[in-house]
C-alpha positions as CSV (number, residue, x, y, z in Angstrom):
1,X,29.0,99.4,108.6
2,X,26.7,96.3,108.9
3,X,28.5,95.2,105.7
4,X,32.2,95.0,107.3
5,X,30.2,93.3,109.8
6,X,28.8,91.0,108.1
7,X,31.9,90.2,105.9
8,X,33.4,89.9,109.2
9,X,31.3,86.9,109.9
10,X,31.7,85.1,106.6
11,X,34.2,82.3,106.6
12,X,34.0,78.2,106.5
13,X,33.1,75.9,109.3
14,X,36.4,75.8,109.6
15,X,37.5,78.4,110.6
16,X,35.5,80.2,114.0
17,X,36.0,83.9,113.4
18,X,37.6,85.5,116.8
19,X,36.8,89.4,114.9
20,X,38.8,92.1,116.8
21,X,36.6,95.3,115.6
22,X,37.6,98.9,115.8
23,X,36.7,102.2,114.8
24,X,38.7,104.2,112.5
25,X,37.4,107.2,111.0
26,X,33.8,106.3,111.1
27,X,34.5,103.2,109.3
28,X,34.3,99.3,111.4
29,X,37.5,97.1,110.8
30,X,37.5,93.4,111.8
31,X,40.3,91.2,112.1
32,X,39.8,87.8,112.0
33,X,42.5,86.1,113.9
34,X,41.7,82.4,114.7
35,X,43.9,80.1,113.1
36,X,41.9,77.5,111.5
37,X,43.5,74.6,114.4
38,X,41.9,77.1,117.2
39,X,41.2,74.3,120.2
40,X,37.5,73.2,120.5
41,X,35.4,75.1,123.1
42,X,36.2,78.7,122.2
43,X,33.4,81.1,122.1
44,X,32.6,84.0,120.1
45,X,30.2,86.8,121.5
46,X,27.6,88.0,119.2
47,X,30.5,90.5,117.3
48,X,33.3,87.4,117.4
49,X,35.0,88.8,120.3
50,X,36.7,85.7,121.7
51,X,35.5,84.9,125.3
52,X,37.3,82.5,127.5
53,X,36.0,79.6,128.7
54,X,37.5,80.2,132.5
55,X,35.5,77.9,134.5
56,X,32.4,78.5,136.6
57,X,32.0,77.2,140.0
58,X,29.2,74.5,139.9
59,X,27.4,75.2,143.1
60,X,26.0,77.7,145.0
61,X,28.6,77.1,147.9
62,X,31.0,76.5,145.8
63,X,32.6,80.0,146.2
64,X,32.5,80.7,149.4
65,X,33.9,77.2,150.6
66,X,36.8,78.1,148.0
67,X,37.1,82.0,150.0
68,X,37.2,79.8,153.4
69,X,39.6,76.9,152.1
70,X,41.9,80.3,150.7
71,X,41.5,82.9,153.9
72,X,40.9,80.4,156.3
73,X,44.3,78.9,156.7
74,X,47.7,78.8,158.1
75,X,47.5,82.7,159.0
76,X,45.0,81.9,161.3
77,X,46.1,78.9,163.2
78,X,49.7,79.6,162.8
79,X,50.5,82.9,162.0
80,X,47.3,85.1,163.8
81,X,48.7,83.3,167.6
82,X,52.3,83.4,167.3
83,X,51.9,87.3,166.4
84,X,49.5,87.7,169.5
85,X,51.8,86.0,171.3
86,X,54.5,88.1,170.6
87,X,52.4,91.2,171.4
88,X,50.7,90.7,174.3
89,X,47.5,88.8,174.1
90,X,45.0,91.5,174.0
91,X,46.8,94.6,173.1
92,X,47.2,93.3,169.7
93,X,43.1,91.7,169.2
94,X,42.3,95.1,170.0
95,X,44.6,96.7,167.5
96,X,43.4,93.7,164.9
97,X,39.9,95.1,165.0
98,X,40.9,98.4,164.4
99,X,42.1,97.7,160.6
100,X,39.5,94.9,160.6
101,X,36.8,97.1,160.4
102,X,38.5,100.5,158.4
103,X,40.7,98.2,156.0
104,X,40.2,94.6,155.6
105,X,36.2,94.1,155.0
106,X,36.2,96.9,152.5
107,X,39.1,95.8,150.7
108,X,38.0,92.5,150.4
109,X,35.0,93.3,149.3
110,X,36.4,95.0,146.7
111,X,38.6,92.5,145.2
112,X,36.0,89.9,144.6
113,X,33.7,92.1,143.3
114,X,35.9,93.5,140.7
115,X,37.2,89.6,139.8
116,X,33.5,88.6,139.4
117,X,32.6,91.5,137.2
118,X,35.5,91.8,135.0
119,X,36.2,88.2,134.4
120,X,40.3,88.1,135.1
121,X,43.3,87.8,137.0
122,X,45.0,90.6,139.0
123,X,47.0,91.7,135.7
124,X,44.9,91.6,132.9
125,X,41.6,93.3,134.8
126,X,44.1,96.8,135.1
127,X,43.6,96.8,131.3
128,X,40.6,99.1,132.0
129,X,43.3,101.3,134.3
130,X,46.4,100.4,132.8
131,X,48.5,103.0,134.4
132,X,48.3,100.5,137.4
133,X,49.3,97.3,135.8
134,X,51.7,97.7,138.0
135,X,49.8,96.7,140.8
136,X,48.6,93.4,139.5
137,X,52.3,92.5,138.6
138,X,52.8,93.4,142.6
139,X,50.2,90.9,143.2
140,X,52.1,88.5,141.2
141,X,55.2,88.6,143.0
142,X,53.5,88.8,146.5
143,X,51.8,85.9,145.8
144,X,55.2,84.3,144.5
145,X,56.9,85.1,148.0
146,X,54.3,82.9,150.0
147,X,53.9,80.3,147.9
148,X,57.6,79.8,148.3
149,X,57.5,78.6,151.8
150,X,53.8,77.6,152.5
151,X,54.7,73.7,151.1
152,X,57.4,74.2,153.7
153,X,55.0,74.6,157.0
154,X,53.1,71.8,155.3
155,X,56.2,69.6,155.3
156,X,56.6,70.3,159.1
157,X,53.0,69.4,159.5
158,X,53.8,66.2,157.9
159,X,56.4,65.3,160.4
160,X,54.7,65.2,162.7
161,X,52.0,64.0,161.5
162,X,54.2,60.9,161.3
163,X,55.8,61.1,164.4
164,X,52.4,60.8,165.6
165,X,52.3,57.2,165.4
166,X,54.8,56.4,167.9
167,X,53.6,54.7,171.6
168,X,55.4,57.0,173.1
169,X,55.6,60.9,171.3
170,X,59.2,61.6,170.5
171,X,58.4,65.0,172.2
172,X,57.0,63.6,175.6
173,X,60.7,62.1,176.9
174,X,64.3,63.6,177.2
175,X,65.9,59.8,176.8
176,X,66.5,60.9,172.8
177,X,69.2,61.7,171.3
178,X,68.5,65.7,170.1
179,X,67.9,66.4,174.1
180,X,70.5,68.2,176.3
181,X,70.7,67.9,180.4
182,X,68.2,70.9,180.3
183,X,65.2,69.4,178.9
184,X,62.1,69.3,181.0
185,X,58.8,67.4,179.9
186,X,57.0,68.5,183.1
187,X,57.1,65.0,184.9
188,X,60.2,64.8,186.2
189,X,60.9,63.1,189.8
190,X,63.4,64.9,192.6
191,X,66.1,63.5,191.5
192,X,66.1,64.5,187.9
193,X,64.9,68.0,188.9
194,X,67.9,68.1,191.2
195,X,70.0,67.5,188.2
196,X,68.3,70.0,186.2
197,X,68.7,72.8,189.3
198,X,72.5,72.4,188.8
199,X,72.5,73.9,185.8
200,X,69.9,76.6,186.2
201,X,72.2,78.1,188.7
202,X,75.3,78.4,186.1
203,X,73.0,80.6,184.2
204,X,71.6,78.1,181.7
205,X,67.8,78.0,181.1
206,X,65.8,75.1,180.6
207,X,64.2,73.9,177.5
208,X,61.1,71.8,177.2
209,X,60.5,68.4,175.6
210,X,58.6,69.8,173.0
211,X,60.7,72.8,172.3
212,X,63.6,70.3,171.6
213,X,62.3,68.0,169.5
214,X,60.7,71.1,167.0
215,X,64.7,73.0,167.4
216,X,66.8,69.8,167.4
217,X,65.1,67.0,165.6
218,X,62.5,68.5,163.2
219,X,64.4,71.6,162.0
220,X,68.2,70.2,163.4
221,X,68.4,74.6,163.4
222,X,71.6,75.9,163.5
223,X,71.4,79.4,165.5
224,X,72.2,81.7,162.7
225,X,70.8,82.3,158.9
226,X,74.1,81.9,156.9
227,X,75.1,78.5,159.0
228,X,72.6,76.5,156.5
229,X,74.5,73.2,157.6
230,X,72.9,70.7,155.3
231,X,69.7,69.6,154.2
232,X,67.2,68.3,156.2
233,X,65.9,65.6,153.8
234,X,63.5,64.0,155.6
235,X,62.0,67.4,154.8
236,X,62.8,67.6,151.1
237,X,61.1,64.9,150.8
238,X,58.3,66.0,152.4
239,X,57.7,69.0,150.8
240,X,57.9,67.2,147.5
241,X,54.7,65.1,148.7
242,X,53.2,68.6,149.5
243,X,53.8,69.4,145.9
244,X,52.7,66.3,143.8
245,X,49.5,67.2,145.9
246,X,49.3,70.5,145.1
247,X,49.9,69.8,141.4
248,X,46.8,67.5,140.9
249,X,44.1,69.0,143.1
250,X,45.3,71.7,140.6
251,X,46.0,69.8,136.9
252,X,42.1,70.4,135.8
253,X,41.3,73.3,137.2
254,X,40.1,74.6,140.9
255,X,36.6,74.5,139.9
256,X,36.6,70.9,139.5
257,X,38.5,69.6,142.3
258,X,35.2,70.6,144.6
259,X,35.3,67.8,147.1
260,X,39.4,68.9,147.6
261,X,38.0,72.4,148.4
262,X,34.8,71.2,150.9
263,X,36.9,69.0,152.8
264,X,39.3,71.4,153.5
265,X,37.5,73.8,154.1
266,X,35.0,72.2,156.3
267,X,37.3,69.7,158.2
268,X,40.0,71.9,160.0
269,X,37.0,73.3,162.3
270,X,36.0,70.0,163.7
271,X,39.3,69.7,165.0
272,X,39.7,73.4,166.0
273,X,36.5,72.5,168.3
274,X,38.0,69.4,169.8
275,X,41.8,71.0,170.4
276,X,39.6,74.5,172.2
277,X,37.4,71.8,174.4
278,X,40.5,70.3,175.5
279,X,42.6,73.2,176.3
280,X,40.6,74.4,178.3
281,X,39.9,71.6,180.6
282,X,43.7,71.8,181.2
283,X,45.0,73.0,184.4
284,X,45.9,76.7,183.9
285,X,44.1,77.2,181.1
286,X,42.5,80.3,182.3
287,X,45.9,82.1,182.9
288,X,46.5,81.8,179.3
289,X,43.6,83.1,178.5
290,X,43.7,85.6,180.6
291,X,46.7,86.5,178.7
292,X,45.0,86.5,175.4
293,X,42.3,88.5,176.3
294,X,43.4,91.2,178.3
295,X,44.6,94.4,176.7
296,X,48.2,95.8,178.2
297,X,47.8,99.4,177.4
298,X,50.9,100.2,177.5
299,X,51.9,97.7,175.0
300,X,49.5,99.8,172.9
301,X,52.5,102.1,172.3
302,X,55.0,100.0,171.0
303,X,55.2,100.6,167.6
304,X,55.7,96.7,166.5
305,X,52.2,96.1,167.7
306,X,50.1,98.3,164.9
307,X,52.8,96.7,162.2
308,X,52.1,93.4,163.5
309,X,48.5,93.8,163.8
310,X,48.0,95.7,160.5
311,X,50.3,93.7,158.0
312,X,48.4,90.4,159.6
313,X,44.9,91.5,158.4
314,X,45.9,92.6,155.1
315,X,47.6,88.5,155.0
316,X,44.9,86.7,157.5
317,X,42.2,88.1,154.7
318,X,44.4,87.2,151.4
319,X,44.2,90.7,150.4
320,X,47.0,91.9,148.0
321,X,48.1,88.7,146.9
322,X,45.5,89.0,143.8
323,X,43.7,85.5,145.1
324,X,40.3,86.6,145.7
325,X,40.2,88.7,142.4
326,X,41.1,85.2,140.4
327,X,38.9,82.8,142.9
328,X,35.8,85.5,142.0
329,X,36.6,85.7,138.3
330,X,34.9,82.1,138.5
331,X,31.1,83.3,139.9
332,X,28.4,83.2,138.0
333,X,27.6,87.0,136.7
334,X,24.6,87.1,139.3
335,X,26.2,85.5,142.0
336,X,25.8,87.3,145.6
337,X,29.6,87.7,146.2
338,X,28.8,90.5,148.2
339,X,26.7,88.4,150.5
340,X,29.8,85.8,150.3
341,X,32.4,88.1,150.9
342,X,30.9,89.8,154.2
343,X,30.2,86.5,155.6
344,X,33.7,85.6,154.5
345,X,35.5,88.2,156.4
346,X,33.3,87.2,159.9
347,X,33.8,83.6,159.5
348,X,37.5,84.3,159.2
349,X,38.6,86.9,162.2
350,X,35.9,84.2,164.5
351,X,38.4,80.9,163.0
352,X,41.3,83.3,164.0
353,X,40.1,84.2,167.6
354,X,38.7,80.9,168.1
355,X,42.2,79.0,167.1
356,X,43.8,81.7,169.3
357,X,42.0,80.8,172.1
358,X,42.7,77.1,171.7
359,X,46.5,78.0,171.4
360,X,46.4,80.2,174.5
361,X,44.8,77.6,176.6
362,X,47.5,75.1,175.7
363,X,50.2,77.8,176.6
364,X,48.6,78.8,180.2
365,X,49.1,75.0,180.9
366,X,52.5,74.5,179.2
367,X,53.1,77.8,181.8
368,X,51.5,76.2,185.0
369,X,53.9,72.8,184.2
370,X,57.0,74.9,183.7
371,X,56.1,77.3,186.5
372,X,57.6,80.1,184.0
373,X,55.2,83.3,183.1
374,X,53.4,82.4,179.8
375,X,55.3,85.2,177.8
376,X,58.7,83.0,178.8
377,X,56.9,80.0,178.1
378,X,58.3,79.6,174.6
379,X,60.0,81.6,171.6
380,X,57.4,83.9,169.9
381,X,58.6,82.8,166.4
382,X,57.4,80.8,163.8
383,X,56.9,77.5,165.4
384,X,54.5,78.2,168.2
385,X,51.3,76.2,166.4
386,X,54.2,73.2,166.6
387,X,54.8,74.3,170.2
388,X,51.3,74.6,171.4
389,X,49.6,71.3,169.2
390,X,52.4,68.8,170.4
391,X,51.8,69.4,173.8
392,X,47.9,69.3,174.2
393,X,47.8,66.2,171.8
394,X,50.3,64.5,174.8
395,X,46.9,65.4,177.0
396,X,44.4,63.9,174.9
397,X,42.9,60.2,175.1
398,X,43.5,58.1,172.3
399,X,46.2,60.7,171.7
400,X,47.9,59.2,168.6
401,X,44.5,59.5,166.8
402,X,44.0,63.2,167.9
403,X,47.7,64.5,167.5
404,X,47.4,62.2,163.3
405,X,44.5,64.9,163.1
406,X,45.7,67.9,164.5
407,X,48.3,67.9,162.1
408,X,46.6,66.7,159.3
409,X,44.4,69.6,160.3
410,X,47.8,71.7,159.9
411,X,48.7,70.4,156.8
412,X,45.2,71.0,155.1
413,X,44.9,74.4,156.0
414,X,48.4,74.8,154.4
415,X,47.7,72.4,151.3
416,X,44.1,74.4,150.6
417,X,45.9,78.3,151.1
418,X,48.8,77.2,148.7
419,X,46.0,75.6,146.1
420,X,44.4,78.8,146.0
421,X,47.4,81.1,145.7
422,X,48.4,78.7,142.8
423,X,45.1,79.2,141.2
424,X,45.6,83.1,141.8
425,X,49.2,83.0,140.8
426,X,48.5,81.0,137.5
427,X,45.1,82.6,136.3
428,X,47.3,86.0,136.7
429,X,49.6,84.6,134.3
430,X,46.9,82.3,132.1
431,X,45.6,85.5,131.0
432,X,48.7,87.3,130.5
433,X,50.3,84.5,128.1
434,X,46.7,82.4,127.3
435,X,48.6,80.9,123.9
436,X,51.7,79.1,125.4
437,X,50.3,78.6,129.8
438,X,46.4,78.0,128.5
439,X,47.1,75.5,125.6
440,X,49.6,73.4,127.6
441,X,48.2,74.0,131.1
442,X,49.4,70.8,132.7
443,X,52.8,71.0,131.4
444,X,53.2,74.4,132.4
445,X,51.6,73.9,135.9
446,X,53.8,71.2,136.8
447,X,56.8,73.2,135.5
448,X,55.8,75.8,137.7
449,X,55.3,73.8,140.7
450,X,59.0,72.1,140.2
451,X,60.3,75.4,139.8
452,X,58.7,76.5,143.6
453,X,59.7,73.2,145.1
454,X,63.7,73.9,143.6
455,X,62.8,77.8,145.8
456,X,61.5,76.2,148.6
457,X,65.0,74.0,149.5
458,X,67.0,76.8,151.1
459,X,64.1,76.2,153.7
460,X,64.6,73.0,154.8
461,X,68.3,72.9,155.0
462,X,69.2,73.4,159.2
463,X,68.9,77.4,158.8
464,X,65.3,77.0,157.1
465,X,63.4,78.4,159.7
466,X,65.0,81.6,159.7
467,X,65.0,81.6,155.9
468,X,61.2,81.0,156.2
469,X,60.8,83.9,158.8
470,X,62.9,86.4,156.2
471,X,60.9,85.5,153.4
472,X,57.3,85.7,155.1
473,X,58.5,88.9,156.9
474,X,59.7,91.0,154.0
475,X,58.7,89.5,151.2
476,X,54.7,88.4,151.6
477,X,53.6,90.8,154.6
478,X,55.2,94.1,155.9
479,X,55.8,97.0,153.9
480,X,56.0,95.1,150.4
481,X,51.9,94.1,151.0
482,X,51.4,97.1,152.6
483,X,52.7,99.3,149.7
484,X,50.7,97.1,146.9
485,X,47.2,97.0,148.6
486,X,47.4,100.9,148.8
487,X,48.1,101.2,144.9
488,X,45.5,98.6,144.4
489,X,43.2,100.3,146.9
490,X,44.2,103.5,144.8
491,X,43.6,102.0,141.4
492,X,40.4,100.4,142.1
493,X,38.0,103.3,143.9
494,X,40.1,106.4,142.4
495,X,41.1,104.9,138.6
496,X,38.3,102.6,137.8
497,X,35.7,104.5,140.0
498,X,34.4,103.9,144.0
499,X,31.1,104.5,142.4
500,X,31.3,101.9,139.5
501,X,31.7,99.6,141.8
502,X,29.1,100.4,143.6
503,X,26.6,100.0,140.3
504,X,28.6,97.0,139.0
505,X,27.3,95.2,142.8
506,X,24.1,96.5,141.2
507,X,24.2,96.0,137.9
508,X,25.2,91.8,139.0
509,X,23.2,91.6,141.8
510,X,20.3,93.9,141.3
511,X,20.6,95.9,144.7
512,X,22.4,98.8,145.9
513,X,25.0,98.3,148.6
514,X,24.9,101.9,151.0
515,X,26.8,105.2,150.3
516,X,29.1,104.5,153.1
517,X,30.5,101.9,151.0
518,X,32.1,104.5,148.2
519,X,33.6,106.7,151.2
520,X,35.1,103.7,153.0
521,X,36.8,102.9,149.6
522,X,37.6,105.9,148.3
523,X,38.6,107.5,151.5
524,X,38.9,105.3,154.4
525,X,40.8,102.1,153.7
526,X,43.5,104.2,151.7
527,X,44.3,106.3,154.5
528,X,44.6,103.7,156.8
529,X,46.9,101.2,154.5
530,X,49.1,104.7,153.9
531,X,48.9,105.4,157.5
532,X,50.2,102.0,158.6
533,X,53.0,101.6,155.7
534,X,54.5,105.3,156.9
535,X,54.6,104.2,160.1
536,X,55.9,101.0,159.2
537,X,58.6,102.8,157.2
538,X,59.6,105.3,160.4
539,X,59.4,102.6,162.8
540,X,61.1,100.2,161.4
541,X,63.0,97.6,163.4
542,X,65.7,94.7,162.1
543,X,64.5,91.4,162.2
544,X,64.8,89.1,165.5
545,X,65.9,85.7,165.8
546,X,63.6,83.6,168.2
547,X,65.9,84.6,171.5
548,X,66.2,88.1,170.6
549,X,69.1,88.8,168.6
550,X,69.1,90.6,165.6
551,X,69.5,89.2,162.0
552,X,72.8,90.4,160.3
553,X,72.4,93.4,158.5
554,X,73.3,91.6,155.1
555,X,70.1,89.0,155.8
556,X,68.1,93.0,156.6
557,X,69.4,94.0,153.0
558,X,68.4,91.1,151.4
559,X,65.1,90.8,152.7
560,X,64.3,94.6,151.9
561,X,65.5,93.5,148.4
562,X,62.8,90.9,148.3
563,X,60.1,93.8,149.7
564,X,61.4,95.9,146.9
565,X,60.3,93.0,144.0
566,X,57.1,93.8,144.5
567,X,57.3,97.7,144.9
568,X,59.1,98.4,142.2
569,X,56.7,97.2,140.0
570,X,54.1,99.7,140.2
571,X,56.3,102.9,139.5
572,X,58.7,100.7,137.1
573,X,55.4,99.8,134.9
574,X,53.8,103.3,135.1
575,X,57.1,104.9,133.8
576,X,56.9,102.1,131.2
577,X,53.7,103.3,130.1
578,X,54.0,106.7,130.2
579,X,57.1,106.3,127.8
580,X,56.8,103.5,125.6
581,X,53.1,102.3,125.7
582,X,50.6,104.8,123.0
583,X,53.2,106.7,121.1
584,X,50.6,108.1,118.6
585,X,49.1,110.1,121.8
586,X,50.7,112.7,123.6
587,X,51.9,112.8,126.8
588,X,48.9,114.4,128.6
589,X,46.6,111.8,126.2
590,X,48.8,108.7,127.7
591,X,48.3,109.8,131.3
592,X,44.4,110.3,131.1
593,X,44.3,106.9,129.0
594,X,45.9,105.5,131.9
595,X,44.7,106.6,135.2
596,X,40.7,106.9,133.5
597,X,38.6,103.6,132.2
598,X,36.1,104.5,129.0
599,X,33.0,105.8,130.3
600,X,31.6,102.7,129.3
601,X,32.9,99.0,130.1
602,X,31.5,96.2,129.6
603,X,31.4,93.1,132.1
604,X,33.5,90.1,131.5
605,X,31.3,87.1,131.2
606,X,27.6,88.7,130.2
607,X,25.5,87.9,127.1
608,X,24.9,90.9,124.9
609,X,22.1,90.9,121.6
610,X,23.5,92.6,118.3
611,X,21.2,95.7,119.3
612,X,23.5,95.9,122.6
613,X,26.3,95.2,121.0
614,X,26.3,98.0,118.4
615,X,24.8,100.7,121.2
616,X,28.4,99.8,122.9
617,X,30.4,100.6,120.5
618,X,29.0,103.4,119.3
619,X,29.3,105.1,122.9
620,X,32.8,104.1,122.9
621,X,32.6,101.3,124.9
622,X,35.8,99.0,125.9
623,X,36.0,94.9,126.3
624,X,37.9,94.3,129.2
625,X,38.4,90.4,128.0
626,X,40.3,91.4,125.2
627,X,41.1,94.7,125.4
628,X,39.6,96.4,122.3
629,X,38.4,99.9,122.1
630,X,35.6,100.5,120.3
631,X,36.5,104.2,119.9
């Protein structure tokens, strides 16, 4: 045996064995397979088992700045208050905690633990369940779905960030040329609110400044899906910027662009602060918080409200999209992700109740100038961040500077999610095709990133918006997310073991985590994701435009089309496996192959001495870098 090994080992300097060894009838086999032109930097471990270099993060912050730059983003300051809004303020926090205690902490926990300890992306680390590949593929496609549009929020950001710079905010007057005899800016003198009376009573209702300008001038939105009417291309353009910026905070890596990730990361809050200090010194402020804060039990039984408030967790947290699994794959094997990950998940519901508090503010005083109830204040879609930020930065001194950084603060938050889910997206596919994506990375990354910019320009033509709400409603949150994080949920405590996850916290970080932890996994956030998708399925409701209509049902089949990208996946690639994957073993052979990891697996980035090495393999041990049984 030693002698195949050492043979194994024999070669010129120029040639670094990569030896894939297996067992065969008692016998070791090793196959060296590194072409003599193999790239500089590969490692062998102590058998010759390629290891890949991935990238570590350099600090001891480094990681959880990346987990706040990626969870703490649009979903919280765009996303997180428009879907309060829509449910009524406090009935829907309530319902938020809820799942943030059964679902999201454990589940996030979970994924960056099991990225830091198997060293891969949301595909490859089901090699030591394979049955569930499926899952990671799911991941893949979620993933896909929201980076689609995020570069298109950032583009709105943008815009206004631009518009900014104007003496007088394009949003403040009705004197442009996008406004219509029912605009209101809150200012208005007797006579102009004579005018404005005249229409009221024909049964038209009035629109504000700052509504206008985001329907009529940003989006120019026709009022349905399939009247696209043009591009926008002040837009196009913008979202192209979004893009070149994506590509290079990306081009060497996401471990080395570590001032991108502080800044964003860090930044966003000291303008969160500023626009929460100011709303609330607004007159009416406290209505709108009163709004936001207190619970309407009856609302408690509407059906949309658990959906809402369920899917948003599962998105708010980046959970399911296969992100946190690639951003830990980059820790250090001793690294306290644990630690991280708890503190991650607090930081992340306070940024979402703090920005929610900020928004609600604004509205109670947008409601107090319009002397409508906050819940007719504005449309509960999409927009409302581009509702809310417009009209407080109007209130501010030195309000060019602070409405430049509000949505700067808007377009980081979007720029760092999207750089993340990139990183996810890619690492997922780097370790599923390393020869032709890891080889030419920067060629491939920027073909990538055309090839979502070319997605994203349905949503910036005049029917964008509602093109952006389809796609973020179907095909990154909702049922789709829903159905992957249960399989993922399923795969990870009942495949690859509640309990070896448990010891592989210990086993990295040389404590045990409690018992409750294995329950909550195993038991807990399962039910609760299957639960919520059930009732998601039973209850389910079209699509609404801003001012209640429904979407037409072909727009309903198309987004259920996009849920069904991802959901398919899982059964399509177990059926694959069952059937194709194996064919030496029998059926039954394939299916405990597939839903059972060897009783021994060995972590993705630790040092091993020949002694160790040979003990693996002779308890039939399994690499889950380069998935090679040793049995």
């Amino acid at each position: 045996m030693m002698e195949k090994l050492k043979h194994a080992f024999d070669g010129d300097e120029n040639h670094v064995p990569a030896v894939r060894i297996g067992m065969h009838n008692g016998e070791v086999d090793a196959d060296t397979s590194l072409p003599p032109d193999a790239p500089a930097g590969r490692k062998t471990s102590i058998l010759g088992v390629e290891v890949i270099d991935r990238g570590q993060w350099s600090g001891p912050l480094d990681f959880l700045m990346s987990m706040i730059a990626y969870a703490v983003g649009l979903g919280n300051v765009w996303r997180f208050p428009y879907l309060c809004f829509k449910n009524g303020g406090g009935s829907f926090l309530l319902v938020y905690a809820i799942f943030f205690i059964m679902a999201a902490v454990p589940i996030f926990v979970m994924e960056v633990t099991i990225g830091q300890y198997l060293q891969r992306g949301a595909m490859e680390m089901w090699s030591m369940c394979p049955l569930f590949k499926g899952v990671g593929i799911g991941n893949v496609v979620i993933a896909f779905m929201c980076i689609a549009y995020f570069c298109v929020i950032v583009a709105w950001a943008l815009f206004y960030m631009i518009s900014s710079f104007s003496a007088t905010f394009p949003w403040e007057t009705c004197d442009n040329w996008w406004n219509t005899p029912v605009c209101l800016t809150g200012k208005e003198n007797a006579t102009a609110l004579a005018n404005i009376t005249r229409y009221l009573k024909s049964g038209v209702a009035t629109e504000t400044s700052v509504e206008q300008f985001w329907e009529r001038r940003v989006l120019q939105q026709t009022e349905n899906i399939h009247e696209f009417g043009g591009i926008q291309w002040e837009l196009l353009g913008l979202m192209f910027v979004a893009w070149v910026i994506v590509y290079f905070a990306l081009w060497k890596g996401i471990t080395q662009a570590r001032k991108f990730v502080y800044f964003c990361a860090l930044f966003p809050y000291l303008l969160i602060i500023v626009l929460l200090i100011r709303g609330l010194t607004l007159p009416g402020a406290m209505n709108g918080l009163h709004f936001y804060l207190t619970p309407n039990m009856t609302k408690l039984a509407d059906t949309t409200v658990w959906k809402d408030a369920g899917t948003q967790v599962f998105y708010s947290y980046g959970v399911g999209f296969g992100t946190l699994i690639a951003l830990g794959s980059h820790n250090k094997f001793n690294h306290n992700s644990f630690r991280d990950a708890i503190i991650m998940c607090f930081i992340n519901g306070s940024t979402s109740i703090l920005a929610g508090t900020a928004i609600f503010s604004i509205l109670g005083y947008m409601s107090f100038v319009a002397n409508k109830p906050i819940a007719d204040i504005v449309k509960p879609g999409v927009g409302l961040a581009f509702l809310a930020y417009p009209e407080v930065a109007s209130n501010l001194p030195l309000k060019q500077l602070w409405a430049f950084l509000f949505f700067l603060m808007i377009t980081i938050l979007g720029l760092d999610s999207q750089v993340c889910m990139m990183e996810g997206l890619f690492t997922a596919l780097e370790d599923t095709f390393p020869t032709l994506l890891r080889k030419h990375k920067k060629v491939s990354l920027l073909v990538t990133c055309i090839f979502f910019f070319l997605l994203g320009i349905p949503m910036v033509t005049h029917a964008g918006a509602h093109w952006l709400t389809l796609v973020d409603a179907y095909g990154a949150s909702g049922i789709a997310l829903l159905f992957v994080v249960f399989f993922e949920v399923v795969g990870l405590s009942w495949g690859f073991g509640a309990e070896r996850i448990r010891n592989a916290i210990h086993e990295m970080l040389g404590f045990h985590v409690s018992k409750v932890w294995p329950i909550i996994w195993k038991y807990t956030a399962p039910l609760v994701t299957a639960v919520l998708f059930v009732f998601c399925i039973i209850m389910y409701a079209p699509l609404k435009y801003p001012d209640g209509r429904d979407f037409p049902m072909w727009a309903e089949l198309f987004g259920l089309g996009l849920s069904m990208c991802s959901i398919i996946s899982i059964p399509a690639y177990a059926i694959y496996y069952l059937l194709c994957k194996r064919s030496n073993l029998s059926f039954k052979e394939r299916l405990h192959k597939g839903l059972h990891p060897p009783k021994n697996i060995r972590p993705g980035n630790k040092a091993y001495t020949v002694e160790e090495e040979m003990e693996f393999i002779d308890k039939g041990g399994k690499d889950v870098r380069n998935n090679n049984d040793y049995k």
